[in-house]
MIZAKE-616522 format. One record per residue: residue number from 0; residue in three letters; chain; x, y, z of N, C-alpha, C in turn. Coordinates in pm, whole numbers, padded with zeros to 5 digits. Example, Ala and Ser with C-alpha at 12.3 -4.5 7.8 and 13.67 -1.06 7.14 Angstrom:
<pts>
n|res|chain|neast|nnorth|nup|caeast|canorth|caup|ceast|cnorth|cup
0|ALA|A|01319|-00569|00780|01230|-00450|00780|01320|-00330|00780
1|SER|A|01285|-00225|00708|01367|-00106|00714|01290|00003|00787
</pts>
This chain:
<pts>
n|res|chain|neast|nnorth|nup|caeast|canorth|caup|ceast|cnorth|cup
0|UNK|A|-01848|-00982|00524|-01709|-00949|00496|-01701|-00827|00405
1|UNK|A|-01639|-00733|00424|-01579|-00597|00351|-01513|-00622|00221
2|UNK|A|-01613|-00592|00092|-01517|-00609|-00029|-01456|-00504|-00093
3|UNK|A|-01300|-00518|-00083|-01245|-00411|-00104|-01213|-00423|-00281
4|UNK|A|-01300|-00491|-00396|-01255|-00498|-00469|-01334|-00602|-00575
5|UNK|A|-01399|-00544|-00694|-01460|-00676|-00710|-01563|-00679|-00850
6|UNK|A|-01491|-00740|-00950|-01552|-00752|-01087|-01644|-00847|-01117
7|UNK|A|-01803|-00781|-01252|-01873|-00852|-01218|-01900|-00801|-01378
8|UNK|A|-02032|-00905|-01410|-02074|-00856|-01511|-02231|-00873|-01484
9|UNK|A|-02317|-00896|-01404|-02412|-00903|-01336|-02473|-00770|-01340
10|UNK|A|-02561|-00737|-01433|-02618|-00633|-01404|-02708|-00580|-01243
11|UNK|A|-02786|-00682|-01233|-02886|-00685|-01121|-02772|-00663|-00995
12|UNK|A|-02685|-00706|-00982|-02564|-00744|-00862|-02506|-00617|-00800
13|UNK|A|-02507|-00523|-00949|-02484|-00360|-00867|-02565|-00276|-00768
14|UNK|A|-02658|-00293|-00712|-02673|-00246|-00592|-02675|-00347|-00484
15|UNK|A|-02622|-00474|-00478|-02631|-00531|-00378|-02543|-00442|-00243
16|UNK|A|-02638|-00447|-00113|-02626|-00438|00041|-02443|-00455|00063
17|UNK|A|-02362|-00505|-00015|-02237|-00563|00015|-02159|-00455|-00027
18|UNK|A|-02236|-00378|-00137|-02127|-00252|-00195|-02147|-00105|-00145
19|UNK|A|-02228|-00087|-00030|-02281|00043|00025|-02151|00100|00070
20|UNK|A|-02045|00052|00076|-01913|00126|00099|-01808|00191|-00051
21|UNK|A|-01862|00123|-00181|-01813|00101|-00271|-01858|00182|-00353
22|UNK|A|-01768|00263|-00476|-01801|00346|-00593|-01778|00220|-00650
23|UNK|A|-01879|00212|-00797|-01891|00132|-00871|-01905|00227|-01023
24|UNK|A|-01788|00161|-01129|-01814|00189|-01229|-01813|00094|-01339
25|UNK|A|-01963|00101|-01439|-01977|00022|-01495|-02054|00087|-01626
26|UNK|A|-01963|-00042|-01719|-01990|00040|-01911|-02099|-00088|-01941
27|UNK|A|-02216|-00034|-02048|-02287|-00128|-02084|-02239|-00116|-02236
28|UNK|A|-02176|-00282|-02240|-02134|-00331|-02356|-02231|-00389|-02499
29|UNK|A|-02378|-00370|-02444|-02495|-00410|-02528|-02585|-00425|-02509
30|UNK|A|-02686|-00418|-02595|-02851|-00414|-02531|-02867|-00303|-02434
31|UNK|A|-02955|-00271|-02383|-02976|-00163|-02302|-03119|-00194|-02187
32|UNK|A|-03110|-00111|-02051|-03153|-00124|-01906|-03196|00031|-01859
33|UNK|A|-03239|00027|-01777|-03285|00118|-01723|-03246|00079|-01540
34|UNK|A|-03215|00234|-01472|-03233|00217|-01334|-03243|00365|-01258
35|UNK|A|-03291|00391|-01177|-03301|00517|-01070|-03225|00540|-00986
36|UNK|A|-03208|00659|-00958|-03108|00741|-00908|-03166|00845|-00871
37|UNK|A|-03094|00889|-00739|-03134|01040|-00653|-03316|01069|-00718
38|UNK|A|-03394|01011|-00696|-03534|00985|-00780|-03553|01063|-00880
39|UNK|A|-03447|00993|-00993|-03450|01031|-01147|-03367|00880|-01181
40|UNK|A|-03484|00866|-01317|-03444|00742|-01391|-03415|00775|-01492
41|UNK|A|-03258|00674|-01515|-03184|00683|-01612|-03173|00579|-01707
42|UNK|A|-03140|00580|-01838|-03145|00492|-01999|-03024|00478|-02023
43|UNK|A|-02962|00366|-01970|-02817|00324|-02082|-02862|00222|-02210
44|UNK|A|-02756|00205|-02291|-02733|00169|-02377|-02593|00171|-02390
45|UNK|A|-02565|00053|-02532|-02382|00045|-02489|-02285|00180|-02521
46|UNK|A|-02156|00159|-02469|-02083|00247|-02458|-02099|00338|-02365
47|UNK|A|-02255|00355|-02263|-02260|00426|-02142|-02161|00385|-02023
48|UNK|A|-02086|00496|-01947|-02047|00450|-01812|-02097|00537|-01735
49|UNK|A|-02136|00409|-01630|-02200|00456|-01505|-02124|00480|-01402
50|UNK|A|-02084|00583|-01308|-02018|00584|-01171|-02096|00636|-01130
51|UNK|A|-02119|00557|-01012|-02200|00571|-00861|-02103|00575|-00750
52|UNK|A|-02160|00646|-00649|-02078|00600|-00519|-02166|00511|-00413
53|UNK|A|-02156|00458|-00398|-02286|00400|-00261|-02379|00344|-00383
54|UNK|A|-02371|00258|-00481|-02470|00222|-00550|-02569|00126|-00517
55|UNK|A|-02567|00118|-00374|-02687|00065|-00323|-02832|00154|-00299
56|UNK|A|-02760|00274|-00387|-02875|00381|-00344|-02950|00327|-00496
57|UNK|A|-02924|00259|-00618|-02985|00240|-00730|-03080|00193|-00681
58|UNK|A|-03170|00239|-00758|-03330|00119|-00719|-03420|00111|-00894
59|UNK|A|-03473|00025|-00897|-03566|-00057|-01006|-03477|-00082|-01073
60|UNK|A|-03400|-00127|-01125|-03312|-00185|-01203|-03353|-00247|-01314
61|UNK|A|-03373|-00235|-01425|-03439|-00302|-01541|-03313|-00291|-01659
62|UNK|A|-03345|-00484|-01732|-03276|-00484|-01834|-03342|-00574|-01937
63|UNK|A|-03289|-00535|-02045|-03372|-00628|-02181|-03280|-00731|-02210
64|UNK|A|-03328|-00845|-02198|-03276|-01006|-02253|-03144|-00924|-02319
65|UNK|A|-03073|-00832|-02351|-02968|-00859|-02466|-02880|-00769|-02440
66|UNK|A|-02914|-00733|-02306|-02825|-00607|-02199|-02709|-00682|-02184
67|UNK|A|-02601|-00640|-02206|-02469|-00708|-02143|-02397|-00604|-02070
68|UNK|A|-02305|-00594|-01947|-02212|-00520|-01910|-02091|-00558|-01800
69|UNK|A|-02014|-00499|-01786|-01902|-00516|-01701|-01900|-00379|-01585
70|UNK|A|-01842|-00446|-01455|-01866|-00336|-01420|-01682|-00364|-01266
71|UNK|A|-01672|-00296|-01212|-01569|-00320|-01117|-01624|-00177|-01002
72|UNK|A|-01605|-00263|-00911|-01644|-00141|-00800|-01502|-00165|-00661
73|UNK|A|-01493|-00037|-00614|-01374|-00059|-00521|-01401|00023|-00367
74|UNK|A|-01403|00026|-00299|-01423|00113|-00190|-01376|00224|-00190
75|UNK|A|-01490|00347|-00174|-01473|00443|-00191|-01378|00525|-00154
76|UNK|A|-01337|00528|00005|-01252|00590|00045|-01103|00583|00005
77|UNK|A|-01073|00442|00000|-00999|00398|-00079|-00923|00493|-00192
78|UNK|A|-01078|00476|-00291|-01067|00535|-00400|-01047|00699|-00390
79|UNK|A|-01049|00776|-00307|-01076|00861|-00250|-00922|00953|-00217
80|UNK|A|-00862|00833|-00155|-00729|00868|-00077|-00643|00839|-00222
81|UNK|A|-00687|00787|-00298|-00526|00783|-00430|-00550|00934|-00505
82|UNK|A|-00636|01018|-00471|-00587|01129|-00552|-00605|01274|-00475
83|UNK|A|-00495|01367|-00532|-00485|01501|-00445|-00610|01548|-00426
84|UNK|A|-00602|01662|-00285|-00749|01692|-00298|-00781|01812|-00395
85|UNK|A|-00717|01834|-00462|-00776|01992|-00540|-00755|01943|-00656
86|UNK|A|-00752|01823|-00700|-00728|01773|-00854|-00904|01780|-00894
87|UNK|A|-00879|01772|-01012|-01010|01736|-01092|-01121|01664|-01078
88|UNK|A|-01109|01566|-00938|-01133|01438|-00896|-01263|01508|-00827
89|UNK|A|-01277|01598|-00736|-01366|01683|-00650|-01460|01700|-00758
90|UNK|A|-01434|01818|-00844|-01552|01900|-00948|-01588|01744|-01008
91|UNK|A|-01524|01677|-01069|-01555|01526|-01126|-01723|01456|-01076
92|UNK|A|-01646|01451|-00959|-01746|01344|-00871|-01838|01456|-00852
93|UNK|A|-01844|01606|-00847|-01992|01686|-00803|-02030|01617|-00922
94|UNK|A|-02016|01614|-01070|-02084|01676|-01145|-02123|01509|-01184
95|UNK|A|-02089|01435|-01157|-02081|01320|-01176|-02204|01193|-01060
96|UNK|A|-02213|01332|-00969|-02333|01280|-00889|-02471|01352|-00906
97|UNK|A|-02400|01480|-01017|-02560|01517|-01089|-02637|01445|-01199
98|UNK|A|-02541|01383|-01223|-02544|01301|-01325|-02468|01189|-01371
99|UNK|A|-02502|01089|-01307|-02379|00985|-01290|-02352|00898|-01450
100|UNK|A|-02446|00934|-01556|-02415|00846|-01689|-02367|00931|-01762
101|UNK|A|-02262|00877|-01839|-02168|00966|-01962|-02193|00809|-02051
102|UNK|A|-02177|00910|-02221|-02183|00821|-02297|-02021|00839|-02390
103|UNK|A|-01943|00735|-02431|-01808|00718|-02406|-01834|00720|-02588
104|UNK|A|-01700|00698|-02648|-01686|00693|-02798|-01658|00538|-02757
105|UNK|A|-01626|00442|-02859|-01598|00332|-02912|-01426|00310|-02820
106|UNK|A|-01362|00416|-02857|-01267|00403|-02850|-01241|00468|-02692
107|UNK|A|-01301|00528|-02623|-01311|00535|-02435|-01316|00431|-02457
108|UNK|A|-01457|00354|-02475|-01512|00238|-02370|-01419|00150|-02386
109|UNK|A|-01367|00115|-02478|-01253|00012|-02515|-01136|00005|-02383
110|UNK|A|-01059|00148|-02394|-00962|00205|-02316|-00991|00134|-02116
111|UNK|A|-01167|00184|-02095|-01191|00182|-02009|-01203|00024|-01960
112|UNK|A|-01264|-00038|-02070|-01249|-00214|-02049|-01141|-00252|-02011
113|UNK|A|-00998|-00181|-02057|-00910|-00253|-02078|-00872|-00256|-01940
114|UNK|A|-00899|-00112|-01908|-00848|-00091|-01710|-00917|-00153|-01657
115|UNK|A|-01081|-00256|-01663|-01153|-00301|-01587|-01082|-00423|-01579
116|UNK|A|-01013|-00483|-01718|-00968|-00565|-01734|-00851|-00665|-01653
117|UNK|A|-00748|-00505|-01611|-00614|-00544|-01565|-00684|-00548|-01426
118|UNK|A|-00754|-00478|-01380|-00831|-00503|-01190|-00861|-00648|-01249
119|UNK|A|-00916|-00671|-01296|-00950|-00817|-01249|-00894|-00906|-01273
120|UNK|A|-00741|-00896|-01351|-00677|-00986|-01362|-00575|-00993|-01237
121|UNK|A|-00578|-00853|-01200|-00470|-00874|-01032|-00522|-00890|-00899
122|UNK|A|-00651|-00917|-00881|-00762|-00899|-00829|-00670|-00997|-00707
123|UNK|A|-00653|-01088|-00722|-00631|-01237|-00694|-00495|-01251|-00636
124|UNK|A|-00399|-01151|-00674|-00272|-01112|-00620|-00234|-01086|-00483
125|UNK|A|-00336|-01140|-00372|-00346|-01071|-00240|-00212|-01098|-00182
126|UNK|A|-00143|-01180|-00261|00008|-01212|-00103|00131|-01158|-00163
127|UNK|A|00097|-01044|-00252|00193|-00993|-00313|00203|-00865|-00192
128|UNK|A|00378|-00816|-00161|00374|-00726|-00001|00315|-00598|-00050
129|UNK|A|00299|-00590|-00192|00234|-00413|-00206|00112|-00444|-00309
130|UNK|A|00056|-00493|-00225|-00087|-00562|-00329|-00162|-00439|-00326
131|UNK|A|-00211|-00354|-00234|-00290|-00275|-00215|-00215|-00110|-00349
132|UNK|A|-00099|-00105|-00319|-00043|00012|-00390|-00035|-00031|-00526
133|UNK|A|-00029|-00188|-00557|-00056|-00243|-00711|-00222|-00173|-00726
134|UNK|A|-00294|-00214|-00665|-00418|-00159|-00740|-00458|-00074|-00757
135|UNK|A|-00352|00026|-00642|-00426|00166|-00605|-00369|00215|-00712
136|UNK|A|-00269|00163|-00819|-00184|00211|-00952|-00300|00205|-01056
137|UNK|A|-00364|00093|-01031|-00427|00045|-01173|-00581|00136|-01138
138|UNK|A|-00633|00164|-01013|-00735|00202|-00981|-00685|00370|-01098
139|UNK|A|-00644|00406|-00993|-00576|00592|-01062|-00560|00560|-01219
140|UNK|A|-00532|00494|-01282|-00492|00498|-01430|-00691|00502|-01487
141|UNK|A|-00749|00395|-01383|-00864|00389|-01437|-00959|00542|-01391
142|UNK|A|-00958|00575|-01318|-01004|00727|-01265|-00952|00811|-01352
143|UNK|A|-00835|00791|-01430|-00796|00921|-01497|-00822|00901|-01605
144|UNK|A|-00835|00764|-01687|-00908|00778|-01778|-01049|00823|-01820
145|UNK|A|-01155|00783|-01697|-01273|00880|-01689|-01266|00999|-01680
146|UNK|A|-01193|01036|-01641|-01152|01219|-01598|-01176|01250|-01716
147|UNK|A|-01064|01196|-01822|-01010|01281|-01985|-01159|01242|-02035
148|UNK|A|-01195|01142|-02021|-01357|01137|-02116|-01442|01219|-02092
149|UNK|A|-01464|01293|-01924|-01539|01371|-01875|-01494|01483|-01930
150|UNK|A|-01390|01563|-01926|-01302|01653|-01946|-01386|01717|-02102
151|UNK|A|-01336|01590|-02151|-01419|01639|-02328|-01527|01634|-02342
152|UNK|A|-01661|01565|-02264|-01767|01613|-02264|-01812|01740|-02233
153|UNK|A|-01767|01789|-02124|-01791|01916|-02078|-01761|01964|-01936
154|UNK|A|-01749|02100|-01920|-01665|02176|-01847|-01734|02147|-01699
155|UNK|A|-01613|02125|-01582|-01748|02088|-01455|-01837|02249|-01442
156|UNK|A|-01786|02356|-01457|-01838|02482|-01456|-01965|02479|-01548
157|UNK|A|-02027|02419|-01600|-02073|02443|-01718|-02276|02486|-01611
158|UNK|A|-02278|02424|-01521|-02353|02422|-01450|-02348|02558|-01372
159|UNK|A|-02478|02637|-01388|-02487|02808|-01393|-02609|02838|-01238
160|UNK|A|-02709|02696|-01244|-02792|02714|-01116|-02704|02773|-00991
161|UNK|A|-02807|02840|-00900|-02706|02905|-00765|-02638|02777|-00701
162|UNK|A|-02718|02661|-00684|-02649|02524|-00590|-02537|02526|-00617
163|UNK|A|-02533|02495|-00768|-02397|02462|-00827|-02255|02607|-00802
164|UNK|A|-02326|02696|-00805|-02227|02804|-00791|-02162|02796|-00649
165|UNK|A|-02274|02765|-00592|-02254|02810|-00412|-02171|02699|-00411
166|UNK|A|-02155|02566|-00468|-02027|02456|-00401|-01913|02462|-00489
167|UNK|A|-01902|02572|-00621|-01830|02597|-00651|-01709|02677|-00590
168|UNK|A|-01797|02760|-00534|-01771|02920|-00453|-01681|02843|-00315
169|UNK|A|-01744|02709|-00316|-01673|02633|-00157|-01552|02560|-00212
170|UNK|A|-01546|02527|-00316|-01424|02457|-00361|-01321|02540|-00361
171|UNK|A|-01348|02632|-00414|-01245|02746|-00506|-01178|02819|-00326
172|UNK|A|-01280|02856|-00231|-01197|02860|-00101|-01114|02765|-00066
173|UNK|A|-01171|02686|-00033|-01097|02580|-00006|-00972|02559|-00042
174|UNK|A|-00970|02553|-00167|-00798|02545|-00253|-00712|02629|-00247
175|UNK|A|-00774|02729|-00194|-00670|02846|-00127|-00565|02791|-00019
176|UNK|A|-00621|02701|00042|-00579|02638|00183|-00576|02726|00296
177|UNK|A|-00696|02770|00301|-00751|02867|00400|-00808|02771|00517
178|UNK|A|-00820|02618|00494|-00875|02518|00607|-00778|02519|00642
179|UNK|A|-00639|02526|00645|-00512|02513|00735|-00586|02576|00859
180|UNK|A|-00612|02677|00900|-00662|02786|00984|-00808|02725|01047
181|UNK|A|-00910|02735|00908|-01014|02775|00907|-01074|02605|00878
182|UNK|A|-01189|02537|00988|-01219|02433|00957|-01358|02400|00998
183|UNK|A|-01436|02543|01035|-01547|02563|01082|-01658|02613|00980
184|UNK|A|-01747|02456|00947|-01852|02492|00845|-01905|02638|00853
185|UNK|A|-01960|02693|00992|-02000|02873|00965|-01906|02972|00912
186|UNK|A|-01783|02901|00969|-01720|03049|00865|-01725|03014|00722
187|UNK|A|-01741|02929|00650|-01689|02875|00518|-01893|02993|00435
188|UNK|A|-01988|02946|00536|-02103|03029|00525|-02127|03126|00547
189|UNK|A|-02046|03168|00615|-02072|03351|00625|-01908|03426|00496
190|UNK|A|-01838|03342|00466|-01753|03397|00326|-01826|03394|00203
191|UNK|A|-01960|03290|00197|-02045|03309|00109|-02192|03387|00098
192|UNK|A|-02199|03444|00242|-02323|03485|00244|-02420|03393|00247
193|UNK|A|-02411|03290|00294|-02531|03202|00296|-02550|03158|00472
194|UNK|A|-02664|03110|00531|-02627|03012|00635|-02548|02870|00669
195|UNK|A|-02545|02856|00773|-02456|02767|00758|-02551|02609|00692
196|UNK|A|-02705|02614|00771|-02776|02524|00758|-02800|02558|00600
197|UNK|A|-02853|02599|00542|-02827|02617|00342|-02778|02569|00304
198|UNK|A|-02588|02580|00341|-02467|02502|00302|-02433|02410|00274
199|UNK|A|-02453|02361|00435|-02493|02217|00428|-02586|02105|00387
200|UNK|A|-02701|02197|00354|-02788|02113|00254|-02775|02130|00142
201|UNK|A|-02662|02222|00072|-02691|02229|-00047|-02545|02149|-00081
202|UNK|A|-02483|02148|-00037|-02383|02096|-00085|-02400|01937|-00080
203|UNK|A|-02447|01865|00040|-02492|01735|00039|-02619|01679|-00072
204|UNK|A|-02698|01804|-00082|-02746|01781|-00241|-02713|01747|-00369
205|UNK|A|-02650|01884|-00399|-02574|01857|-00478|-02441|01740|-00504
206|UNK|A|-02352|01753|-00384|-02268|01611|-00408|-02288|01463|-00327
207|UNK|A|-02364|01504|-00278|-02371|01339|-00180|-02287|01365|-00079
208|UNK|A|-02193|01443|-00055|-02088|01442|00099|-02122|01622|00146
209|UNK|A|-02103|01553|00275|-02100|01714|00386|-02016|01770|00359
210|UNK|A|-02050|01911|00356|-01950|02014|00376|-01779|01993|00456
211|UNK|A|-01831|01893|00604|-01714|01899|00647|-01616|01792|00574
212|UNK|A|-01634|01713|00513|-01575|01582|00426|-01529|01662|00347
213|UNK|A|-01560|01782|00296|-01471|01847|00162|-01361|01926|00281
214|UNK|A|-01404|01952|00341|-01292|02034|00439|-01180|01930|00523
215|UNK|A|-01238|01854|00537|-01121|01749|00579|-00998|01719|00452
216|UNK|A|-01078|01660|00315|-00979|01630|00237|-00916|01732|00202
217|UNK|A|-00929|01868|00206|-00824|01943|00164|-00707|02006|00286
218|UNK|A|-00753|01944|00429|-00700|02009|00476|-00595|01890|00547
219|UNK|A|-00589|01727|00524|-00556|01621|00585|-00393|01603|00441
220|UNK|A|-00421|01675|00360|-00296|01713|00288|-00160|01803|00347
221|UNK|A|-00300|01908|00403|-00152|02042|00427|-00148|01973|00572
222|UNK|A|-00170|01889|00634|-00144|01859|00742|-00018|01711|00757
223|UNK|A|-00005|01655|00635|00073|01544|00605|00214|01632|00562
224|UNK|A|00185|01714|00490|00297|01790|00451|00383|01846|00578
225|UNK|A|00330|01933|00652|00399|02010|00773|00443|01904|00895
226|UNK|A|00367|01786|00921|00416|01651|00976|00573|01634|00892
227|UNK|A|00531|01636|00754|00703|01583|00753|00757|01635|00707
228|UNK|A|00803|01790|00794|00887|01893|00771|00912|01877|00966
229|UNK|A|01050|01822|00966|01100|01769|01028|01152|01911|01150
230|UNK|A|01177|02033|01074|01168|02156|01125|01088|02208|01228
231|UNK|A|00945|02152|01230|00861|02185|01283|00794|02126|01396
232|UNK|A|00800|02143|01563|00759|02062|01710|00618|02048|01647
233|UNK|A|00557|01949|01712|00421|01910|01734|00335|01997|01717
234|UNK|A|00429|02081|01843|00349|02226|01915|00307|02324|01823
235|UNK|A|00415|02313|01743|00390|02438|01613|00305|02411|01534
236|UNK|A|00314|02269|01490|00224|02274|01381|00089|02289|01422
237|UNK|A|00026|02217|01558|-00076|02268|01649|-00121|02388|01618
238|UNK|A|-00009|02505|01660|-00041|02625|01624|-00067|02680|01533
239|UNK|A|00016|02629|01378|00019|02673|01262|-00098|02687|01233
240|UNK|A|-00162|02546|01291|-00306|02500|01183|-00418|02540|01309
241|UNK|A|-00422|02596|01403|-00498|02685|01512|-00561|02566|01570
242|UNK|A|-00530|02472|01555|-00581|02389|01691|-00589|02429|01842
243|UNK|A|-00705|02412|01889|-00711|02476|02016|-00624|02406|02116
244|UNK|A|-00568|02252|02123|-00507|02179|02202|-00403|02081|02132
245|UNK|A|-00340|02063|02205|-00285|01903|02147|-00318|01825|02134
246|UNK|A|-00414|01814|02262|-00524|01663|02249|-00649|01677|02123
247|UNK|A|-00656|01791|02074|-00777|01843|01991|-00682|01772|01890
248|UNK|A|-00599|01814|01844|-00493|01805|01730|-00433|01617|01712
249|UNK|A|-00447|01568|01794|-00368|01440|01849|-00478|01326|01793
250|UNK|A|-00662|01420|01842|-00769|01328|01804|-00786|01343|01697
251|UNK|A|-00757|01486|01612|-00766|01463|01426|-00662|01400|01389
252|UNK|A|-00551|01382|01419|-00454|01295|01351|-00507|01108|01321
253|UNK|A|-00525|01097|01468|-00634|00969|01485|-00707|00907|01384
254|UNK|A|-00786|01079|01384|-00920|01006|01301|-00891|01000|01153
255|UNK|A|-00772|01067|01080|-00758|01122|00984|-00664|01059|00903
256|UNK|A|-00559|01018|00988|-00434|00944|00945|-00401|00805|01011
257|UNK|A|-00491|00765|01120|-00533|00647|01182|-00372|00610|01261
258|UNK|A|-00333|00742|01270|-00200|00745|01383|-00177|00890|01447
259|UNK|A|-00143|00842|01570|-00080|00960|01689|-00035|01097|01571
260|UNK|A|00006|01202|01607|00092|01284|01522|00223|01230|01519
261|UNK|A|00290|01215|01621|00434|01111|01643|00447|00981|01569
262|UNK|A|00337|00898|01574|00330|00808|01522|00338|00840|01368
263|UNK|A|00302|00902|01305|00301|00927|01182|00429|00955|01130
264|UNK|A|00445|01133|01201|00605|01154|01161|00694|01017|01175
265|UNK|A|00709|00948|01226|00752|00800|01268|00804|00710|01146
266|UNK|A|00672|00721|01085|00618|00617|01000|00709|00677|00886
267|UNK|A|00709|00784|00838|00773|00869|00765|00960|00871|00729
268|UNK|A|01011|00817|00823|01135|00784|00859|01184|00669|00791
269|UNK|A|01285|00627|00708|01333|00580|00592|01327|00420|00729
270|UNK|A|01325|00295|00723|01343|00172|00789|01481|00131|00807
</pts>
């Protein structure tokens, strides 16, 4: 069964097979563990938080008799879809998959408990009719509180290697909203001078997702927007955004918004 949601204090329990869909973030409240990552091993101790995405990728997991922690993990995509794509959330998660442990003040980790806190007290709320937009509230409050902790540690720029520049160099296009048009990994590599095969390995290096996953989320925005600008036929927006067909255009809506283009605009319409 698919857990879309789910507090623990089980150290060993975070990479279980059940959460390979799931970002997991978790503060160690005492004693201190050890575990590996992208094959580099990492040292918490309390007040560390950990975010992983797919933390079934952790391996050796070690803790000392007096390790305590909390942790809440939610499905990624999920987590994914509650925030814009050119917010802070992108550079966040690169820099955050170079290095997934930050060490928090007294007064983060507190803050951050408290949001682990309210998920698991609504956890249980399933027959409430906006259960999902309740959490996706409490999820975002908890994401943005990591943000501001990250924020004051240090700048996502702060990272000067070429990798890091070159998916910088892809973000910063991107936010132009030049994928309206443009949604073809080679051109995004020949605006940088690189190949396309480079690109794509360097960017999946560096962040854990393909090139085209960053091009989708910025471009499944300007595509929700012009859907509901009521001004605009099917046909046009087809065109706007250079889709070669309707049916080309009809199968990204599909895959993207998990409805027809019609169906969507649809959905959009007051009940």
């Amino acid at each position: 069964m698919k857990i879309d949601f789910i507090f623990s204090t089980d150290f060993h329990q975070v990479n279980s097979p059940e959460l390979c869909h799931c970002c997991m973030h978790m503060i160690c409240t005492g004693g201190e563990g050890s575990f590996v990552f992208n094959e580099r091993c990492y040292h918490i101790v309390k007040n560390d938080l950990v975010v992983i995405p797919m933390p079934d990728r952790m391996k050796n997991l070690s803790a000392h008799p007096d390790m305590t922690v909390e942790w809440f993990a939610a499905d990624y995509k999920f987590l994914q879809n509650l925030l814009p794509s050119n917010n802070y959330s992108i550079g966040g998660s690169i820099s955050l998959n170079h290095d997934p442990v930050m060490h928090l003040s007294d007064e983060q980790a507190c803050l951050l408990l408290e949001d682990f806190h309210r998920l698991r007290e609504r956890m249980g709320d399933r027959e409430l009719m906006f259960y999902r937009e309740l959490m996706g509230s409490l999820c975002l409050t908890m994401m943005y509180d990591i943000f501001e902790a990250h924020a004051q540690r240090e700048a996502i720029d702060s990272h000067s290697d070429r990798t890091a520049f070159i998916v910088k160099q892809l973000m910063q296009l991107l936010s132009t909203g030049i994928c309206r048009t443009e949604r073809n990994v080679g051109y995004y590599a020949e605006r940088l001078n690189v190949s396309t095969k480079y690109l794509s390995n360097t960017v999946k290096r560096v962040t854990g997702h393909s090139v085209n996953s960053y091009i989708d989320r910025y471009t499944v925005p300007l595509l929700k927007e012009l859907l509901g600008d009521e001004r605009l036929s099917l046909t046009q927006i087809a065109d706007h955004m250079n889709f070669t067909s309707l049916s080309y255009f009809s199968r990204y809506c599909k895959k993207h918004l998990k409805k027809s283009p019609s169906a969507y605009r649809a959905s959009l319409q007051p009940k």
